[in-house]
RODREN-310177 format. One record per residue (C-alpha): residue number from 0; x, y negated, z negated; residue in three letters; chain. Coordinates in Angstrom, 2 decimals. Layout:
REM residues N
marnu titor->NUM | x->X | y->Y | z->Z | romar->Ala | dodo->A
...
END
This chain:
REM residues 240
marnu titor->0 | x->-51.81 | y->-27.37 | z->18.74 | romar->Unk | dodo->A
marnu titor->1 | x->-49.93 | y->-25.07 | z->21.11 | romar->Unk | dodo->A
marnu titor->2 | x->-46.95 | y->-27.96 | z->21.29 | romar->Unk | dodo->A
marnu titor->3 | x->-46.67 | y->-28.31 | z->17.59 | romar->Unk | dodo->A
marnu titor->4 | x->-46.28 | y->-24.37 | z->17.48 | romar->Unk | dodo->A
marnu titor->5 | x->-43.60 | y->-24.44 | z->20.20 | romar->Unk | dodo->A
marnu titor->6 | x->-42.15 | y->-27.21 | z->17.87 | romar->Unk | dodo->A
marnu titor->7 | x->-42.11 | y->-25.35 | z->14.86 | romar->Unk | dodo->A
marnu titor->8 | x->-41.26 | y->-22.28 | z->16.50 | romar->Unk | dodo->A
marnu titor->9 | x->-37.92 | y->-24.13 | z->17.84 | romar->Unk | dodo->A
marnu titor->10 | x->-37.09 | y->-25.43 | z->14.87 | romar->Unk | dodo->A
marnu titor->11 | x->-37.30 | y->-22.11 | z->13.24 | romar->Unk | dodo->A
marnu titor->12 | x->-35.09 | y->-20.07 | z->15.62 | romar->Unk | dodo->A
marnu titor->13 | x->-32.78 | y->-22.99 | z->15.38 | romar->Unk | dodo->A
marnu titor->14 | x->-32.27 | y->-22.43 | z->11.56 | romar->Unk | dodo->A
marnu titor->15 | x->-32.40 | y->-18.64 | z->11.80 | romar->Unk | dodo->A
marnu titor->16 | x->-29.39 | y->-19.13 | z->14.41 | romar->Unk | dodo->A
marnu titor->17 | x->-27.46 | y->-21.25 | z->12.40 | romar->Unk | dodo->A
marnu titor->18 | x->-28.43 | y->-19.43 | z->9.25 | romar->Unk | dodo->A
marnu titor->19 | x->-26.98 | y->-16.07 | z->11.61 | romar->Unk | dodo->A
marnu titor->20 | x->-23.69 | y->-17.89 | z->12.58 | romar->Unk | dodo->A
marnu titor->21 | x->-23.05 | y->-18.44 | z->8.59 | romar->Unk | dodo->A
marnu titor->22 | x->-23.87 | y->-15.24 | z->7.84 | romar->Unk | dodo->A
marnu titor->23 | x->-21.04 | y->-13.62 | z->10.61 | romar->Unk | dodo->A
marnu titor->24 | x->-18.70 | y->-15.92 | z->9.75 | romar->Unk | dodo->A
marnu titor->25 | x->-18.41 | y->-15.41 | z->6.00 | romar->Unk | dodo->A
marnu titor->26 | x->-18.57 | y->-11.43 | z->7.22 | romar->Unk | dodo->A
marnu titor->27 | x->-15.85 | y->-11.88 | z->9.70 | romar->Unk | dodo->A
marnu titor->28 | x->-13.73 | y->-14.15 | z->7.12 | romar->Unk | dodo->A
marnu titor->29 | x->-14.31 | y->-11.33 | z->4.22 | romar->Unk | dodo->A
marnu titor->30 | x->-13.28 | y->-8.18 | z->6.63 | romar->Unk | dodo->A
marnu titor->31 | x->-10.26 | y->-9.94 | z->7.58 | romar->Unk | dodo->A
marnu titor->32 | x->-9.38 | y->-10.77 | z->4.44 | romar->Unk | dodo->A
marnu titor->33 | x->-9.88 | y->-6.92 | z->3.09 | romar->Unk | dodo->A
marnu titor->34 | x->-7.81 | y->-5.79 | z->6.18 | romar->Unk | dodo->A
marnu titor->35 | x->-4.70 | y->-8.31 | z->6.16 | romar->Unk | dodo->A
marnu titor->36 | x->-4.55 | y->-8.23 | z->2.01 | romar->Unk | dodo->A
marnu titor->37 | x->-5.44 | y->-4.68 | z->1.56 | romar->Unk | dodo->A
marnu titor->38 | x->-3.32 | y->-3.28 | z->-1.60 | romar->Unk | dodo->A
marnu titor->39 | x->-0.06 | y->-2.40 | z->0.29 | romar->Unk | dodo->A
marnu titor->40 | x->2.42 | y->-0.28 | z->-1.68 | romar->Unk | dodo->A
marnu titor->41 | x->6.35 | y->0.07 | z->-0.62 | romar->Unk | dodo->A
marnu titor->42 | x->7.98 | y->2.26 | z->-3.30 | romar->Unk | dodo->A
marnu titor->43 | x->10.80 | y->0.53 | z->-4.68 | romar->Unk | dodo->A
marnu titor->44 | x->12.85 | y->3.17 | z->-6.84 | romar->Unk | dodo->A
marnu titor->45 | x->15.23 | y->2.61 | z->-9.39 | romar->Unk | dodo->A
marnu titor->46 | x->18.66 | y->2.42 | z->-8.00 | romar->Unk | dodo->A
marnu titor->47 | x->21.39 | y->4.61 | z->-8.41 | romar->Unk | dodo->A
marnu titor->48 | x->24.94 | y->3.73 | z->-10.15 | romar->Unk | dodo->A
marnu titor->49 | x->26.30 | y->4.75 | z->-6.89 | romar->Unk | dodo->A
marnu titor->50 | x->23.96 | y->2.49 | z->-5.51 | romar->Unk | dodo->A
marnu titor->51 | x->24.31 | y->-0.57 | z->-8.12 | romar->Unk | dodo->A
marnu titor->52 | x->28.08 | y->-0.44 | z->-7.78 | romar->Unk | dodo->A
marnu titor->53 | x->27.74 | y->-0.38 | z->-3.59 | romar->Unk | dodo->A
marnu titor->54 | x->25.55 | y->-3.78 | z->-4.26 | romar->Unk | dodo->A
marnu titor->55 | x->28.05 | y->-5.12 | z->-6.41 | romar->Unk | dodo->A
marnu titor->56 | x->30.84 | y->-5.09 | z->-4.20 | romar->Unk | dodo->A
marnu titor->57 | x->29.15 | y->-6.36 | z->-1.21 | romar->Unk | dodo->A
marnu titor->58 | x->28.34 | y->-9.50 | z->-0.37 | romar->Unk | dodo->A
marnu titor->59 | x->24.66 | y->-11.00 | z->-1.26 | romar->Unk | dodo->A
marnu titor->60 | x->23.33 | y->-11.44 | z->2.02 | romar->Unk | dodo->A
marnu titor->61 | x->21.16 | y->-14.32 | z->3.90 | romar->Unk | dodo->A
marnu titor->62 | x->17.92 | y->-13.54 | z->6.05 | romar->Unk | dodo->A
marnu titor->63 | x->16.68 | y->-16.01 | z->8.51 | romar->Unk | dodo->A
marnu titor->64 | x->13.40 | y->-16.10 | z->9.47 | romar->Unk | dodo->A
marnu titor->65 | x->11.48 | y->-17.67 | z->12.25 | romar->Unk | dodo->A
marnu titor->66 | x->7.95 | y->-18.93 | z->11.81 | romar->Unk | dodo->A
marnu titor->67 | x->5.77 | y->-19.14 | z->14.70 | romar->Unk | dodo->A
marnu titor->68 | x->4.81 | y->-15.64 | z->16.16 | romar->Unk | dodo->A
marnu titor->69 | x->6.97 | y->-14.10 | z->13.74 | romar->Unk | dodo->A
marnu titor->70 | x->5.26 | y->-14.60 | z->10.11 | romar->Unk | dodo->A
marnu titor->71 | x->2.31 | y->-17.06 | z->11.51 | romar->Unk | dodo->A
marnu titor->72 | x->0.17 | y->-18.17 | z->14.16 | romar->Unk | dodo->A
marnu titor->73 | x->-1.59 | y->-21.33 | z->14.39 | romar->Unk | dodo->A
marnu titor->74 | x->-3.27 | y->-23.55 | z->16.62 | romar->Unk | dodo->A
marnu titor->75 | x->-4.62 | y->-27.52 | z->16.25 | romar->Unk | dodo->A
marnu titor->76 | x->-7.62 | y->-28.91 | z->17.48 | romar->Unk | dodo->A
marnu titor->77 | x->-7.83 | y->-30.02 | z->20.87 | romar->Unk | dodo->A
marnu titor->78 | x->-6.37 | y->-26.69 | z->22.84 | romar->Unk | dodo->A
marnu titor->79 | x->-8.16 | y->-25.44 | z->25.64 | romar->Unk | dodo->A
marnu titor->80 | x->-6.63 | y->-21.43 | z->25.33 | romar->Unk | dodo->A
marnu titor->81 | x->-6.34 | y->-20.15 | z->22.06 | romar->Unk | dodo->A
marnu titor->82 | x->-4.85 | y->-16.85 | z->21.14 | romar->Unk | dodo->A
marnu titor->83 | x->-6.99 | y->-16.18 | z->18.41 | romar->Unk | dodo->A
marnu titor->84 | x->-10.46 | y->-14.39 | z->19.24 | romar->Unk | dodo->A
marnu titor->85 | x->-13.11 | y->-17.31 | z->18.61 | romar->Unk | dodo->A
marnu titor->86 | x->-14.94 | y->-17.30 | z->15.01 | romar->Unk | dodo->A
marnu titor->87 | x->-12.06 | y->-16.35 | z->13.64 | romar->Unk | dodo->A
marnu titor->88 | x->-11.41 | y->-17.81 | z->10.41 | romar->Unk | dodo->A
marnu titor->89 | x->-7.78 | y->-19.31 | z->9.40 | romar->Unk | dodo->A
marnu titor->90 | x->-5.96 | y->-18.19 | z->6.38 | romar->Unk | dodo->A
marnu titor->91 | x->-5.48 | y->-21.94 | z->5.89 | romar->Unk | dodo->A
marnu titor->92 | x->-5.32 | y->-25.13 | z->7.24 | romar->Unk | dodo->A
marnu titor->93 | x->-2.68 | y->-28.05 | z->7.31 | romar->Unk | dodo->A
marnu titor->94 | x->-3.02 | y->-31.53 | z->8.50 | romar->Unk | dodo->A
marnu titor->95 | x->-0.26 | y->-33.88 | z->9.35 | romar->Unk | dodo->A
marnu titor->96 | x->0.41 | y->-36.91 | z->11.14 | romar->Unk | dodo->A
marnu titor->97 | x->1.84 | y->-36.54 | z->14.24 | romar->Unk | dodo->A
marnu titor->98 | x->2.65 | y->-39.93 | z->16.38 | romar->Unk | dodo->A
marnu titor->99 | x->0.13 | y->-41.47 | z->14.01 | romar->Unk | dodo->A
marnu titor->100 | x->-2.88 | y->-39.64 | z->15.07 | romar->Unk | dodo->A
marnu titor->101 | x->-3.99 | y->-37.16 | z->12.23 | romar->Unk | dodo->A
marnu titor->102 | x->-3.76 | y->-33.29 | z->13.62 | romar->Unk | dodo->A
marnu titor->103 | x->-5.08 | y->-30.55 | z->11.99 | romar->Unk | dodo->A
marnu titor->104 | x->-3.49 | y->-26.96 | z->12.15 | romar->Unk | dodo->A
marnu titor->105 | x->-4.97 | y->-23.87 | z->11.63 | romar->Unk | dodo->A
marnu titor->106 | x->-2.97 | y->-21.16 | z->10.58 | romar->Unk | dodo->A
marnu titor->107 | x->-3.31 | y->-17.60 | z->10.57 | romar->Unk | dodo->A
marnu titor->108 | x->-1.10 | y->-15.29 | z->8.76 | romar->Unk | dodo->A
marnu titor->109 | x->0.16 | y->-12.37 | z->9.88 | romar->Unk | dodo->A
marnu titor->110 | x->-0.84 | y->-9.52 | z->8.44 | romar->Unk | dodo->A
marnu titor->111 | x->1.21 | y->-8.11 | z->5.06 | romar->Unk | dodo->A
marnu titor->112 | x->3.11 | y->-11.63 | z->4.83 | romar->Unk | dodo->A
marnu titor->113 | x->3.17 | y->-12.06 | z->1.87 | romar->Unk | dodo->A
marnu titor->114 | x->4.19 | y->-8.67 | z->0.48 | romar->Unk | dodo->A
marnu titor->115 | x->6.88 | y->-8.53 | z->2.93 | romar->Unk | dodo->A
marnu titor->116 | x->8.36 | y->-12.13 | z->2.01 | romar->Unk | dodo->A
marnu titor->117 | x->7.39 | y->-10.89 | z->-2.11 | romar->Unk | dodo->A
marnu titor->118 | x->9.82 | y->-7.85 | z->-1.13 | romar->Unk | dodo->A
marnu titor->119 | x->12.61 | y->-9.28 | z->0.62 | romar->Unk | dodo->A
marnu titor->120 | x->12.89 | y->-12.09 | z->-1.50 | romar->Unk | dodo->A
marnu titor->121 | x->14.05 | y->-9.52 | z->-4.13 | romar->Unk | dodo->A
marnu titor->122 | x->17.01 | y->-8.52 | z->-1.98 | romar->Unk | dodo->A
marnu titor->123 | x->17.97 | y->-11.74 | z->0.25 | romar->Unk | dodo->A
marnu titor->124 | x->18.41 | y->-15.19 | z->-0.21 | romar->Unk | dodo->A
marnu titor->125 | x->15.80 | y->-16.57 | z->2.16 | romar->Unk | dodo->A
marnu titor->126 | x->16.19 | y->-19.23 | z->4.75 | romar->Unk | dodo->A
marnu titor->127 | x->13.30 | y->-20.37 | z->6.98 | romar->Unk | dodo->A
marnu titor->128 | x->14.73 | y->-21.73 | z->10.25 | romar->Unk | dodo->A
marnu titor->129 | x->12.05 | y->-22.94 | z->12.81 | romar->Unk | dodo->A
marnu titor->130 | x->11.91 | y->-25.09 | z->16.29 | romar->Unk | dodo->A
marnu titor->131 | x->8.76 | y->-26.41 | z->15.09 | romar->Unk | dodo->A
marnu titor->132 | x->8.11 | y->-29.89 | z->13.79 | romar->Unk | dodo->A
marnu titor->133 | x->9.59 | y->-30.71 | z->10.26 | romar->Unk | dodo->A
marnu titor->134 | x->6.39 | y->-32.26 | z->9.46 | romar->Unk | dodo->A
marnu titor->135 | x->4.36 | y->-29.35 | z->10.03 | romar->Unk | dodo->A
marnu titor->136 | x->6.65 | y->-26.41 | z->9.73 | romar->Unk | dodo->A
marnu titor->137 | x->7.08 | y->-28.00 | z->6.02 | romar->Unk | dodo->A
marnu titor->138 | x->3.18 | y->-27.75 | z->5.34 | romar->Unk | dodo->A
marnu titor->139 | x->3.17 | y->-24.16 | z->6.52 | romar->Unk | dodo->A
marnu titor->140 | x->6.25 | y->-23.12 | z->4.46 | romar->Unk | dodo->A
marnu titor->141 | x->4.83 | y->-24.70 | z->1.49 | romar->Unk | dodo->A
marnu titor->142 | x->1.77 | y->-22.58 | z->2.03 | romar->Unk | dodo->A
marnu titor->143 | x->3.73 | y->-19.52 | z->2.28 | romar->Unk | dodo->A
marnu titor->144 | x->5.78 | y->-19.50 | z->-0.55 | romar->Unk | dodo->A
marnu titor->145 | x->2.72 | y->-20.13 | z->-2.69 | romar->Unk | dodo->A
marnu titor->146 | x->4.83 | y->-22.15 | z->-5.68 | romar->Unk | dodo->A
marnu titor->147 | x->7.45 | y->-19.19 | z->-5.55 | romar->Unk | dodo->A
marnu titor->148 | x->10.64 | y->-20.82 | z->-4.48 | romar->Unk | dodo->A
marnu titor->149 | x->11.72 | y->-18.28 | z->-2.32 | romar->Unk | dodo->A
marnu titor->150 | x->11.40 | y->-20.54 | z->0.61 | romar->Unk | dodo->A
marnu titor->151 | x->13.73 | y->-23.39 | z->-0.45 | romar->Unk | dodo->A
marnu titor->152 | x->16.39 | y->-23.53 | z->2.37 | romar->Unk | dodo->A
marnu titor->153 | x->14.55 | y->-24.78 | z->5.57 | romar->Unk | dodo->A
marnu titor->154 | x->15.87 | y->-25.76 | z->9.07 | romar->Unk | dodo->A
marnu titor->155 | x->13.72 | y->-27.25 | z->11.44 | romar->Unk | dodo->A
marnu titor->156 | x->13.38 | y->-29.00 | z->15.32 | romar->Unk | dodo->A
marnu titor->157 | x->16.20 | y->-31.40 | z->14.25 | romar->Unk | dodo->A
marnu titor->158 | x->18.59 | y->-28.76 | z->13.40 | romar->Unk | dodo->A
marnu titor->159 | x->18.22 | y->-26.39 | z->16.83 | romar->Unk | dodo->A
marnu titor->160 | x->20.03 | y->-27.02 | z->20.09 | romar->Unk | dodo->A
marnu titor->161 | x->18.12 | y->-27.75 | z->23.27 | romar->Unk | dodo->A
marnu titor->162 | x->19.76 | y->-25.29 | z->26.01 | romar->Unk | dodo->A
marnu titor->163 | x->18.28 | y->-24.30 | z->29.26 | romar->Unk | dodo->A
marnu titor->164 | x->14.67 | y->-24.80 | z->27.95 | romar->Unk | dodo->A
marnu titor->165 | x->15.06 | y->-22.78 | z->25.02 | romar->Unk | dodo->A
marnu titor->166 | x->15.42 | y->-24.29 | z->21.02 | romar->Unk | dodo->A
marnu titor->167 | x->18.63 | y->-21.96 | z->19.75 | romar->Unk | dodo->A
marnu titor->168 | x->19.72 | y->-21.40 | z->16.17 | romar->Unk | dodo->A
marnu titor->169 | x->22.92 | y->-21.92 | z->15.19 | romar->Unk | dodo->A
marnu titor->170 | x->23.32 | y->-19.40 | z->12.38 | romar->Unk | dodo->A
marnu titor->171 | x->27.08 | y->-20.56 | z->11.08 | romar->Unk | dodo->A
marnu titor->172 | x->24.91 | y->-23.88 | z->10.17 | romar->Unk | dodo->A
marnu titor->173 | x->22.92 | y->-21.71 | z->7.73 | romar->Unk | dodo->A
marnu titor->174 | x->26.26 | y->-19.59 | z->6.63 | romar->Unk | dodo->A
marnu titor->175 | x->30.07 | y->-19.75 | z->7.89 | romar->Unk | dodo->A
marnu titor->176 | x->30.32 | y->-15.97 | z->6.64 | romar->Unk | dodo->A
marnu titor->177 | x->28.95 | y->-14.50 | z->10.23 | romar->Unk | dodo->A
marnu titor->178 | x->29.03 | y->-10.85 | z->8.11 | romar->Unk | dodo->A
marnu titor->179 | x->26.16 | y->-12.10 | z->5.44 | romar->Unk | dodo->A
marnu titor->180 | x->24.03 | y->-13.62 | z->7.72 | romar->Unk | dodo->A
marnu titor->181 | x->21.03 | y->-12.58 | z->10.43 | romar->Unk | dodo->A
marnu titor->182 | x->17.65 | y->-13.95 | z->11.36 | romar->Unk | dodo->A
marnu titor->183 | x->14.50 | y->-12.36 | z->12.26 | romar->Unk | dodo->A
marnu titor->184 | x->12.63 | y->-13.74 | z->15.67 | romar->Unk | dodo->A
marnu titor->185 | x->10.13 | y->-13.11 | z->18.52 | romar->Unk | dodo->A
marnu titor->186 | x->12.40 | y->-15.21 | z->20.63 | romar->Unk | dodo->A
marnu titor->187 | x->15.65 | y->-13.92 | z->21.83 | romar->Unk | dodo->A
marnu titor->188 | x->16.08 | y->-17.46 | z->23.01 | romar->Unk | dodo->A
marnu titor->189 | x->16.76 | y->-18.63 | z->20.20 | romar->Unk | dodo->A
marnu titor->190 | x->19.49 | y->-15.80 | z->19.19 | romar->Unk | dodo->A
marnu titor->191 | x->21.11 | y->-16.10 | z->22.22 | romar->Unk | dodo->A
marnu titor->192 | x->24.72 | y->-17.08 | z->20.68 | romar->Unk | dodo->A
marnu titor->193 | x->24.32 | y->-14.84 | z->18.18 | romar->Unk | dodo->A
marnu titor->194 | x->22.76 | y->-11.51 | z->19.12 | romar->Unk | dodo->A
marnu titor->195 | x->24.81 | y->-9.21 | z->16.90 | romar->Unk | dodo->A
marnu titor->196 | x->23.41 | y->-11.35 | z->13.92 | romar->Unk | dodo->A
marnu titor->197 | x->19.15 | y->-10.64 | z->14.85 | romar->Unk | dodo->A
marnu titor->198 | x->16.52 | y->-8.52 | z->14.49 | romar->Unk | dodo->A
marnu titor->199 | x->13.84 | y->-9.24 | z->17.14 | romar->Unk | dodo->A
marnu titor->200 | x->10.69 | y->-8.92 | z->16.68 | romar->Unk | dodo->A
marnu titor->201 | x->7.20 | y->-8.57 | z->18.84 | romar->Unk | dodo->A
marnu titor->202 | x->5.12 | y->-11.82 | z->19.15 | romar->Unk | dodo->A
marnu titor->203 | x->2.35 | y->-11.54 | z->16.77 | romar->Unk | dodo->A
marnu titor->204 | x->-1.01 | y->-14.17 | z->17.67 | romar->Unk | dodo->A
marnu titor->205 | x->-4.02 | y->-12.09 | z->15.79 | romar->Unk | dodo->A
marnu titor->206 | x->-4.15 | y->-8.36 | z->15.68 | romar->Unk | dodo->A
marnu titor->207 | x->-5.10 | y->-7.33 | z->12.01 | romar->Unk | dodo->A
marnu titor->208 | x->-3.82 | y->-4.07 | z->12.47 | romar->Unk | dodo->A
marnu titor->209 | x->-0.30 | y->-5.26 | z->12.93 | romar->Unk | dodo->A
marnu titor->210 | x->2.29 | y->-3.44 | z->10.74 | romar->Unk | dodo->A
marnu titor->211 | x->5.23 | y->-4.73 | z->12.47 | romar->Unk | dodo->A
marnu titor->212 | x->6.48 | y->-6.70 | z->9.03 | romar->Unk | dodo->A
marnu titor->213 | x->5.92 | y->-3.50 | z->7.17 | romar->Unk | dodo->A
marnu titor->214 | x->7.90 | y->-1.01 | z->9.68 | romar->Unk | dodo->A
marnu titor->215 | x->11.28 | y->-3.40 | z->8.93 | romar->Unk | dodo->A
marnu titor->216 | x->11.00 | y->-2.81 | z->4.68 | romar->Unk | dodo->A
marnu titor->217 | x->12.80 | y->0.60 | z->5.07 | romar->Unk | dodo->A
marnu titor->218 | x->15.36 | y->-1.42 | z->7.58 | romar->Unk | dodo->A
marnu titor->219 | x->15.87 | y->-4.21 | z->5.57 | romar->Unk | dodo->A
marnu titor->220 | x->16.11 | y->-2.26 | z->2.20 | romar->Unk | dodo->A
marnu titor->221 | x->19.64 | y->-1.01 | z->3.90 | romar->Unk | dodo->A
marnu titor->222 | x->20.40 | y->-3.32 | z->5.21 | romar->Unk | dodo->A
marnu titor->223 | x->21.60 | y->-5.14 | z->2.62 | romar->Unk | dodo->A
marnu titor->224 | x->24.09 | y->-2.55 | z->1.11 | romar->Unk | dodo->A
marnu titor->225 | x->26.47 | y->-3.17 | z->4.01 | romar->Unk | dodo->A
marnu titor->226 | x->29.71 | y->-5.10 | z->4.19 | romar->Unk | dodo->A
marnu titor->227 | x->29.28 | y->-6.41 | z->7.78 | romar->Unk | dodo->A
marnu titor->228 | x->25.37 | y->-6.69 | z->9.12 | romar->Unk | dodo->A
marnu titor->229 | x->27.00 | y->-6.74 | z->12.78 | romar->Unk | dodo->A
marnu titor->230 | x->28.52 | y->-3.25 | z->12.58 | romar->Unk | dodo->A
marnu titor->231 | x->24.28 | y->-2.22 | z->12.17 | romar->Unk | dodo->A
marnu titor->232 | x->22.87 | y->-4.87 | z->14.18 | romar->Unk | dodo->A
marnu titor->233 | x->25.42 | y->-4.47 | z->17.31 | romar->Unk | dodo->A
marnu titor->234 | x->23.83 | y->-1.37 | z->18.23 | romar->Unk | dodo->A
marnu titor->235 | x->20.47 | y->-2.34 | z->18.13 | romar->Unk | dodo->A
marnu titor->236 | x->21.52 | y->-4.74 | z->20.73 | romar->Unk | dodo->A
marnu titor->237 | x->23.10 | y->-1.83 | z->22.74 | romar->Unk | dodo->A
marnu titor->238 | x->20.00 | y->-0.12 | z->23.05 | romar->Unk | dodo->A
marnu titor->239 | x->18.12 | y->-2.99 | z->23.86 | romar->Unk | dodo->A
END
């Protein structure tokens, strides 16, 4: 008698602990979902005629932007450290085919994404340009953009250059017009040849709190009324 109620008594703390782990994890998934998609609001105003004209007669600019660290964080199955606090949940998932073994990717986004690429994609032409895999930085993308073709132009592994360890970005590939263009990166690495064209960025891995994509809108809103991004972007590098 006393083994069947150890038994049954197993069994049941078993089930409540599994029944538990659901419980936190749905919890966990629905918090993080309420803190990275809150309602965000950036005012965008009417412009100007002063302002309309300025646009007019400059040039429509290009903004390059890195994935990994910069607008996502992921991880596949199989890695011993991960960045990301245990239990928590993805955004989404991809799975690809990598040297014919199927990988899956889990992907977390960072934090205001998607109003920030919904903003920008209102005053640049967007260009996604990423050392990562083709086959998976193309899943990602496709997740990002959501259907919206505002991610179109994408450069990938194939299209960096391998130079004392680091994957760099040509920018000229993306546009000739060195005035019109600039990309937006964790990695100064990958800027090197171009640091009067770049924004950097901090590494982002999971901190829902992050507002780092945010703090550029007021940036990037001026951005874009200039003739020459260098003349801006020079001395940021000055004071770097």
């Amino acid at each position: 008698m006393w083994k069947q109620i150890q038994m049954g008594l197993r069994a049941f703390l078993l089930l409540a602990s599994r029944v538990w782990n659901c419980l936190c994890f749905i919890v966990k998934k629905q918090t993080r979902s309420i803190i990275q998609h809150q309602s965000v609001k950036y005012d965008l105003f009417p412009l100007s005629h002063v302002s309309m004209h300025r646009l007019n007669i400059v040039k429509r600019k290009t903004l390059v932007l890195d994935l990994d660290e910069t607008l996502i964080h992921s991880h596949h199955e199989g890695v011993s450290k991960q960045m990301v606090k245990p239990g928590t949940p993805p955004d989404f998932v991809v799975k690809v085919i990598i040297d014919h073994h199927p990988v899956r990717f889990f992907v977390h986004k960072r934090p205001h994404v998607d109003t920030f690429l919904n903003i920008v994609s209102k005053w640049y032409e967007l260009v996604v340009f990423t050392a990562s895999m083709e086959i998976y930085g193309s899943a990602v993308v496709d997740r990002l953009d959501g259907g919206r073709g505002i991610l179109q132009r994408r450069f990938y592994r194939q299209h960096c250059t391998a130079d004392l360890g680091f994957y760099t970005k040509d920018l000229s590939v993306i546009c000739n017009d060195l005035s019109s263009v600039f990309i937006l990166d964790n990695n100064p690495g990958a800027y090197r040849g171009f640091p009067n064209n770049a924004i950097p960025i901090e590494s982002w891995y999971s901190d829902p709190r992050d507002v780092a994509l945010l703090n550029l809108l007021p940036v990037l809103d001026a951005l874009r009324f200039t003739i020459d991004v260098r003349s801006v972007l020079s001395r940021n590098q000055r004071r770097l």
